[in-house]
C-alpha positions in Angstrom: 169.6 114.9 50.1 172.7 115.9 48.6 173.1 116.1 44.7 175.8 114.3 42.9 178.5 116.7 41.0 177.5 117.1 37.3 180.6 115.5 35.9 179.9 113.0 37.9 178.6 109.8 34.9 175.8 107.7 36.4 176.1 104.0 35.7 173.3 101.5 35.1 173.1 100.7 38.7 172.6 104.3 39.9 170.5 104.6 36.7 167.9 102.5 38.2 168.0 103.9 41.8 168.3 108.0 40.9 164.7 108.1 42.2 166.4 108.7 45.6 168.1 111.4 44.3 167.8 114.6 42.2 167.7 114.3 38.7 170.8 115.3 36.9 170.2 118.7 34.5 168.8 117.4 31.2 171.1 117.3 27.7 171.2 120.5 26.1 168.2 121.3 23.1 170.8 120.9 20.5 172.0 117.8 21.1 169.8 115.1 19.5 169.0 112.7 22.5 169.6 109.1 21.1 168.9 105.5 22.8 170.7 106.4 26.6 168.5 109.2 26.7 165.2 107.8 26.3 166.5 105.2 28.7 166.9 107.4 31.0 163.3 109.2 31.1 162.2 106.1 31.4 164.1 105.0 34.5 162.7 108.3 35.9 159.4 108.0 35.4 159.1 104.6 36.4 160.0 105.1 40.1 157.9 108.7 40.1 154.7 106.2 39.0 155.3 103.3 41.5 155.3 106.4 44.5 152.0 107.8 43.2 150.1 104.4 42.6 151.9 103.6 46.4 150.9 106.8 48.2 147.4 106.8 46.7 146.6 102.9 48.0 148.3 103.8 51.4 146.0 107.0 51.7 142.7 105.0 51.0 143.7 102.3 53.4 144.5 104.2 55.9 141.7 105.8 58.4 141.9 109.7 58.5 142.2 110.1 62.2 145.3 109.0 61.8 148.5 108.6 58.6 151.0 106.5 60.2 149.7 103.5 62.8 152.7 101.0 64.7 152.2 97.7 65.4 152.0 98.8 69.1 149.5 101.1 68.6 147.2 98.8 66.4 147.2 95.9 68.9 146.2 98.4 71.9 143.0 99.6 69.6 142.5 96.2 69.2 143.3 94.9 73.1 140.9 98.3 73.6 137.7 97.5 71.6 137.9 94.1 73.0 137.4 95.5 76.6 135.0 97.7 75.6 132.7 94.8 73.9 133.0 93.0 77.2 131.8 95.7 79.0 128.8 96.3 76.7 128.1 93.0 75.4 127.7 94.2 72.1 130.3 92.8 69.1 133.7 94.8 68.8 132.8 96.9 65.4 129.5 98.2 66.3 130.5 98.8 70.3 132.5 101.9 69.8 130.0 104.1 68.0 127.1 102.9 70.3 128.9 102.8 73.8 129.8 106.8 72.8 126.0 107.2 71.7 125.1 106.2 74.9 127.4 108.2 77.1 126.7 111.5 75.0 122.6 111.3 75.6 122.9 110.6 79.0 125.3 113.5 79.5 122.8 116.3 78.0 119.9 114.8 79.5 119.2 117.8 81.8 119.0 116.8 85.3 115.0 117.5 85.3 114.4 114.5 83.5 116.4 111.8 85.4 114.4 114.1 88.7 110.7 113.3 86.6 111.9 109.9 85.4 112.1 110.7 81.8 115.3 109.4 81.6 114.7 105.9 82.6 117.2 103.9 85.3 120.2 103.5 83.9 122.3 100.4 84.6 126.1 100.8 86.1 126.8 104.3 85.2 126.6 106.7 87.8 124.7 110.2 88.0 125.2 113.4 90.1 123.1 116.3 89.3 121.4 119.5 90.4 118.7 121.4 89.1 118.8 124.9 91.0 117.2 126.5 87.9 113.5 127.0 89.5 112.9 130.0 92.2 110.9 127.8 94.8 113.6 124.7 95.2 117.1 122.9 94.5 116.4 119.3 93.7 120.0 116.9 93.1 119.5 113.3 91.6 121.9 110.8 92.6 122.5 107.3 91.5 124.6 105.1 92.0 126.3 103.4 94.8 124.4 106.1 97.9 125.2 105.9 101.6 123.9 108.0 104.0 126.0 109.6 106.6 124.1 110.8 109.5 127.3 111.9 111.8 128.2 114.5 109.0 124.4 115.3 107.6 126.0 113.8 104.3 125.0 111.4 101.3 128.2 109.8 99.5 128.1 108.7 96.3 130.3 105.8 95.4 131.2 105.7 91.5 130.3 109.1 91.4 131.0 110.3 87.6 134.9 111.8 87.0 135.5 115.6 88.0 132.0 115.5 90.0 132.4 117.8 92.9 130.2 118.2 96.5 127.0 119.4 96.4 124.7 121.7 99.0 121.4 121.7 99.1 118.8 122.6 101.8 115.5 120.8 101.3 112.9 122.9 101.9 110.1 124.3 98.5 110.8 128.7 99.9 114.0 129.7 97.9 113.2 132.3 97.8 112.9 132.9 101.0 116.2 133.6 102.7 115.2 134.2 106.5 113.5 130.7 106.5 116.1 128.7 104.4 118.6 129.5 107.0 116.6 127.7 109.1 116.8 124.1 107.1 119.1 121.8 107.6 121.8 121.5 105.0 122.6 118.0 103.4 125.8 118.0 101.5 126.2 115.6 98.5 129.8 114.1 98.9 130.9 112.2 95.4 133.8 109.5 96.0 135.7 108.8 92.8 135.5 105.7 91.3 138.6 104.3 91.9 137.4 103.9 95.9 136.1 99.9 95.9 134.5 98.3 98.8 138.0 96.2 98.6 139.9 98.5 99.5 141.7 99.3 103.0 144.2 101.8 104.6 147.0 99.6 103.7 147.4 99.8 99.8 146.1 103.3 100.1 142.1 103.4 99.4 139.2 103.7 101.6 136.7 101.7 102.8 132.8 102.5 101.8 130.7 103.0 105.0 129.0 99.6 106.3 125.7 99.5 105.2 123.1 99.1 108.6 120.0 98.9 106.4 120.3 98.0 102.5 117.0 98.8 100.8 115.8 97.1 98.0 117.2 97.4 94.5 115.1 99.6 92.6 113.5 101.6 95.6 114.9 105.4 95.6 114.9 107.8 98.5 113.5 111.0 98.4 115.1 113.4 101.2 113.1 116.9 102.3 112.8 118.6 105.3 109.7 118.8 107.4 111.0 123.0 108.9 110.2 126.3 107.9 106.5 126.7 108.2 105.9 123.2 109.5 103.1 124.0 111.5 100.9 126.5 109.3 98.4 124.3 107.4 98.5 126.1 104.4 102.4 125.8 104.3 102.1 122.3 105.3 100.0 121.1 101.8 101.6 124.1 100.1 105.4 123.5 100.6 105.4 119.6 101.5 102.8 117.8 100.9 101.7 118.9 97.4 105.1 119.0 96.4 106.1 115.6 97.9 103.1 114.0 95.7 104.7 116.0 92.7 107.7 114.5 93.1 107.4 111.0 94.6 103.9 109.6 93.5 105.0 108.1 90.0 107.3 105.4 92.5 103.6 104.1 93.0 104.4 103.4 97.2 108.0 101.9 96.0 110.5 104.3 97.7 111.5 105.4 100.7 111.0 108.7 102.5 113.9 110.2 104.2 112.7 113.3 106.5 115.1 116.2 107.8 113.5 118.2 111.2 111.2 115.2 111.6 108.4 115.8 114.2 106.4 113.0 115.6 103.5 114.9 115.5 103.5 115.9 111.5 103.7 112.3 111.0 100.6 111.4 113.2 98.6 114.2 111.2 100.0 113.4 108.1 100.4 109.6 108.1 97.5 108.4 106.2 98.6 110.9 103.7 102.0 109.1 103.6 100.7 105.8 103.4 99.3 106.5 100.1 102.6 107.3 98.9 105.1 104.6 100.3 105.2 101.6 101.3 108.0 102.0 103.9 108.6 103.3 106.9 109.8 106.9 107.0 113.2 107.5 108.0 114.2 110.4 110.3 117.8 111.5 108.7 118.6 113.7 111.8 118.2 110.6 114.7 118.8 107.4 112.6 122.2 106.8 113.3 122.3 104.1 110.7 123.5 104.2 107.3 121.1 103.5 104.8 122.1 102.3 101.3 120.1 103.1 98.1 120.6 102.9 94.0 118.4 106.2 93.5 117.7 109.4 95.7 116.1 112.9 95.1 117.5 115.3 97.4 114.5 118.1 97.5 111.4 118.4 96.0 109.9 119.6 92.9 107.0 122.0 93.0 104.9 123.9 90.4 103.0 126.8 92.9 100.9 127.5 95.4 98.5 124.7 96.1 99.1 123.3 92.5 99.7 120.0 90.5 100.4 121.0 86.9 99.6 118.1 84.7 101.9 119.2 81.5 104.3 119.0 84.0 103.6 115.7 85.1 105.3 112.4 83.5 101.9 110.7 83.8 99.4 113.5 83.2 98.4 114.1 87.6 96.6 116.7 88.5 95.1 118.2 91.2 92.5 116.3 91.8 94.6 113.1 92.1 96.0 114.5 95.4 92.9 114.8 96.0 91.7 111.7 95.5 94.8 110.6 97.6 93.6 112.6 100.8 90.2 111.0 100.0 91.8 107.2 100.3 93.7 108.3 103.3 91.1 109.9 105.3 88.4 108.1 104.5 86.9 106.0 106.8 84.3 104.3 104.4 86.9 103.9 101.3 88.9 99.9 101.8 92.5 100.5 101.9 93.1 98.1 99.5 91.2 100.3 96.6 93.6 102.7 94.3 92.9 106.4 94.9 89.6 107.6 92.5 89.2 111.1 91.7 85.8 112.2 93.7 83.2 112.1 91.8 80.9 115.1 90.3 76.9 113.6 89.6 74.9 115.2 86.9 72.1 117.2 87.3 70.1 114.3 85.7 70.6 111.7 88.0 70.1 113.5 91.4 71.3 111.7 94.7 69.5 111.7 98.0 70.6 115.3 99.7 69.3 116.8 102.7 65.9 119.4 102.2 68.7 122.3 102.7 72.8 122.6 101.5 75.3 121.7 104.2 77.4 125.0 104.9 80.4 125.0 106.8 81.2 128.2 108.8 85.5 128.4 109.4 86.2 130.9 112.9 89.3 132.8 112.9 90.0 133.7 116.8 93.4 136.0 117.0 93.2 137.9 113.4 91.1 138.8 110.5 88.2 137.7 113.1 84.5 137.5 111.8 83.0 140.2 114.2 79.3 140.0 113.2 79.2 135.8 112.7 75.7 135.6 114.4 74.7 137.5 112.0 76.8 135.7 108.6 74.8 132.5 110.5 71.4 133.7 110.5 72.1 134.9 107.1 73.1 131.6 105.8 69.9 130.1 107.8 67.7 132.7 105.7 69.7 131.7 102.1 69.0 128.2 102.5 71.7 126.5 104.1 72.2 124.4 107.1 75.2 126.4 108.5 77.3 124.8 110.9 80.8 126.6 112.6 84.0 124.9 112.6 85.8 126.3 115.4 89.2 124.1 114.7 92.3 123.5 117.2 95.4 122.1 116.7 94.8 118.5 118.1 91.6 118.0 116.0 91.8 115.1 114.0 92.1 115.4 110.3 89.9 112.6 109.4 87.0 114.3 111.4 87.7 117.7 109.4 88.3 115.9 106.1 84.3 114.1 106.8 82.9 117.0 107.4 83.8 119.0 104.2 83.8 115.5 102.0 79.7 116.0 102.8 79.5 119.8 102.7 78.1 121.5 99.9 79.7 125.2 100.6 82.1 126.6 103.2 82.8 130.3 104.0 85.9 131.7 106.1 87.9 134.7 106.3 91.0 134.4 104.1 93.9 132.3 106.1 95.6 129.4 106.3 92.0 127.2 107.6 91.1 127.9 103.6 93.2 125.1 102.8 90.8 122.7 103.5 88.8 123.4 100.5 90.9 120.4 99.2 88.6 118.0 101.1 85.5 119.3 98.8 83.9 117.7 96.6 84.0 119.1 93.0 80.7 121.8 92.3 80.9 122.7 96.1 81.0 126.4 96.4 83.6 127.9 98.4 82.7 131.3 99.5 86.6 133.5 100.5 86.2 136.6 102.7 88.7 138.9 101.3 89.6 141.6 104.0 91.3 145.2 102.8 94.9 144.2 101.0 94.9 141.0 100.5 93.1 140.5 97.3 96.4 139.0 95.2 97.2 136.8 98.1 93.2 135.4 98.6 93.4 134.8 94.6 96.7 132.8 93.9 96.8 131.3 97.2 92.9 129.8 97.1 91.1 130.9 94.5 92.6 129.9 91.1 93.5 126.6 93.2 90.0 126.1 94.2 88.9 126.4 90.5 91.5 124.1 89.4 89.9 121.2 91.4 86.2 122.0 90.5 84.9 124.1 93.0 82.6 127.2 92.3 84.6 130.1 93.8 82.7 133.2 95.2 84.6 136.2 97.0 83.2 138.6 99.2 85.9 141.7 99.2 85.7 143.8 102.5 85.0 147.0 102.0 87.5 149.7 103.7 84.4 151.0 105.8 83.9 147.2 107.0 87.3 146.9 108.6 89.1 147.2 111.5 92.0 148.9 109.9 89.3 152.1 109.4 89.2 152.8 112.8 92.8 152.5 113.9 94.3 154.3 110.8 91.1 156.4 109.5 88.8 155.6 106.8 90.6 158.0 104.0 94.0 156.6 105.8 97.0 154.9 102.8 96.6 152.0 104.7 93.2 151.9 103.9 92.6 153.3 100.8 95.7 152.6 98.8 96.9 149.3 100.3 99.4 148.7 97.9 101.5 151.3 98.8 101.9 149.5 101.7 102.5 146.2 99.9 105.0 147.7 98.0 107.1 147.8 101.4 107.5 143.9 100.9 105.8 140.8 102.6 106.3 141.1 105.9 105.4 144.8 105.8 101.9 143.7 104.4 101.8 141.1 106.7 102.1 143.2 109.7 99.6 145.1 108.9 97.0 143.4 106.7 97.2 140.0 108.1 97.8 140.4 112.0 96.3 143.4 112.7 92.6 143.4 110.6 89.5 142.1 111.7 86.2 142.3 109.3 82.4 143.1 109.4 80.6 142.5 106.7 77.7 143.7 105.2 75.0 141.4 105.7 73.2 142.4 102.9 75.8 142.3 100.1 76.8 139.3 101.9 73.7 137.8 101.2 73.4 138.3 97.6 76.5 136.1 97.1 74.7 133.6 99.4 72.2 133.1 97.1 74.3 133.0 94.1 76.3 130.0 95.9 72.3 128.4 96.7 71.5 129.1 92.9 74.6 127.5 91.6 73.7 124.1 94.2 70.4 123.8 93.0 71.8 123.2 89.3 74.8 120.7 90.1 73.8 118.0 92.5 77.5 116.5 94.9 77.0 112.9 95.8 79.1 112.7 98.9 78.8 109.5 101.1 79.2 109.2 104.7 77.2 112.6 105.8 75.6 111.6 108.5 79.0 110.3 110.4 80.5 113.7 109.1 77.1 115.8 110.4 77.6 114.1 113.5 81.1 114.6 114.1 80.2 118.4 114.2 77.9 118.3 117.0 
């Protein structure tokens, strides 16, 4: 501001309004200040007070986020928080701090827990999400406004959250595995902003949302996987689908709906009573159903925790192993009502015995192109001389699963050759005794892939390691050969290397007499735990 000349005499007026400007220089120490000057203090410090008391009130009034608020703005936070209560339902002064509550916890839930269901279902907000942080599998979670798109092997989600982008994601638990993921067919996950509205058209610029053929019921998610890779291999078929479908799907209790990429007929006839246990829809073939199905909720991929395994810390609802179990029980049954829930099979004490048969059922698995049993008269008459009533399952492709599933559900032990037929030991009844032949080089394959599963659901687990003078490997490469004395140099070489070798080209004899000795530890262990198994004679007779 500028300052007034100091010849310049202020009047009373400007007197009273110098506050505006800067003080004139004050009367020199000499000169005795009478009446005018003590006037004049006054008249400054008056003004100087009024600003402070003003400044300080306007300061507490005033929030900190911001000094200086116009009319304008004020009615817009107003116009704003009135919106936002109609949204939420909740009263304008509390909606603010609990509609940004809301929206902060649901954005660092990790995408795990809307995949387990620890997050709840959310109402009206849309989610897109991938976990790709495990080395067996990708699983997204959608929710939402989701349309299939079979022409383009795509799901859309309407909504989807701002800034989302596309997704990729091949189905299928082997990672890992990059020769057989290239083999899975690729679903990509296509967000559509929110701003796209089934009222829209072409003409004021937005897009139409794909018709929905076949609208499934509120509340009822999709889960979408892919039935390739090792479709086919039994082991790989519990192992890499149907384990981790029941991992991922069974807390839906039946209420969603399975959506199947590289659908075969056949894996459905095997594999149907399984299914049935787990929805209570028909499964839809993504590849071939032309229509567009409409859901709330979908799980692209499926989450597993290992070979053969249902971790129950890792469950929602505490499942375990023998749950599936008891789920392949209810499905294959043919005594159990379909109407009864899943029950875990039972174990009966030693102290209240159950009818059993004068000697232990024993079920004999054959191998025919590999790791072939080349003395099994012999294992037989050895079983005979242990105790057991041994019977050989000589399996094919079309054999029914319900007739395999009542044979073991009555056994008391089985014995086979390590391979994929060792799977079955899920049909067994906890305190059965499976008995694994382990041939040269594949003890760390025979152990996580069977044996630490088998224990898991109950069983007593016996191995019988070949010795390298009991394979066929000895003769081809020679007894003292790498192959046959250090195998995991070979190993080393990678999977298929081991595979080659260890799995296609071995065949086994084994002793009879150190066979034996594990035969009567399986007969001891069977005389102390008594398995109550129902329906053996329809299984006895359905090996004959």
């Amino acid at each position: 501001m500028m300052q007034l000349p100091q010849h310049h005499k202020p009047s009373a007026h400007s007197c009273c309004s110098s506050w505006i400007r800067r003080s004139p220089p004050p009367s020199p120490p000499h000169k005795k200040p009478g009446g005018g000057g003590r006037s004049r203090y006054a008249c400054r410090l008056v003004p100087l007070l009024v600003l402070t008391v003003y400044s300080v009130v306007t300061v507490l009034r005033i929030p900190s986020s911001s000094l200086v608020v116009s009319p304008a703005d004020s009615e817009r936070v107003e116009r704003r928080e009135d919106l936002e209560a109609l949204k939420t339902h909740l009263p304008s002064n509390q909606n603010s701090l609990e509609a940004r509550e809301e929206t902060r916890s649901v954005a660092s839930l990790p995408c795990s827990a809307f995949i387990s269901g620890e997050a709840g279902h959310g109402e009206g907000e849309g989610v897109l999400c991938c976990d790709r942080s495990h080395y067996r599998s990708d699983v997204c979670y959608l929710r939402g406004d989701v349309r299939t798109d079979p022409s383009t092997s795509s799901v859309l989600l309407y909504n989807a959250p701002l800034r989302s982008a596309a997704e990729k994601v091949r189905p299928y638990t082997r990672k890992f595995e990059d020769s057989i993921m290239s083999t899975i067919d690729e679903v990509t996950i296509q967000p559509v902003p929110g701003a796209y509205n089934a009222s829209a058209s072409a003409s004021d610029g937005g897009t139409l949302r794909r018709r929905c053929d076949v609208r499934h019921p509120r509340g009822v998610p999709a889960v979408v996987f892919s039935t390739g890779g090792y479709t086919g291999n039994v082991y790989h078929e519990f192992s890499d689908g149907l384990i981790p479908l029941f991992v991922t799907a069974q807390r839906f209790a039946g209420e969603v709906v399975f959506v199947v990429l590289e659908y075969h007929y056949w894996w459905l006839g095997r594999y149907g009573a399984v299914l049935q246990q787990l929805t209570n829809y028909k499964v839809v073939d993504f590849r071939y159903d032309r229509r567009v199905h409409c859901f709330d909720e979908m799980i692209v991929g499926l989450r597993i925790h290992g070979e053969l395994v249902v971790d129950p810390k890792l469950m929602p609802n505490g499942k375990s192993i023998k749950d599936f179990q008891a789920l392949l029980h209810q499905g294959y049954s043919r005594t159990t009502s379909s109407a009864s829930p899943p029950v875990p099979l039972p174990l009966a004490p030693p102290s209240r015995p159950c009818p059993r048969p004068a000697k232990p059922k024993l079920l004999i698995f054959i191998r025919k192109q590999n790791r072939v049993l080349l003395n099994l008269p012999h294992v037989v008459t050895a079983c005979r001389r242990a105790g057991f009533a041994p019977h050989v399952m000589n399996l094919r492709r079309q054999t029914p699963f319900p007739v395999i599933h009542a044979a073991l559900a009555s056994a008391d032990a089985m014995v086979a050759v390590h391979g994929a037929a060792v799977t079955h030991f899920l049909f067994m009844r906890p305190g059965s005794v499976l008995l694994q032949i382990v041939p040269v080089g594949l003890d760390w394959a025979a152990d996580a892939f069977y044996g630490k599963p088998a224990l898991q659901l109950g069983l007593e687990y016996l191995e019988y390691k070949v010795a390298p003078e009991e394979s066929s490997l000895a003769a081809e490469y020679g007894l003292n050969s790498t192959v046959v004395r250090t195998p995991w140099v070979i190993s080393s070489r990678g999977w298929w290397e081991m595979k080659k070798v260890y799995m296609d080209r071995q065949n086994v004899t084994v002793n009879i007499k150190r066979f034996g000795e594990l035969l009567k530890a399986a007969r001891t262990h069977l005389k102390n735990t008594t398995v109550c198994a129902k329906g053996t004679g329809a299984a006895t007779a359905a090996l004959r």
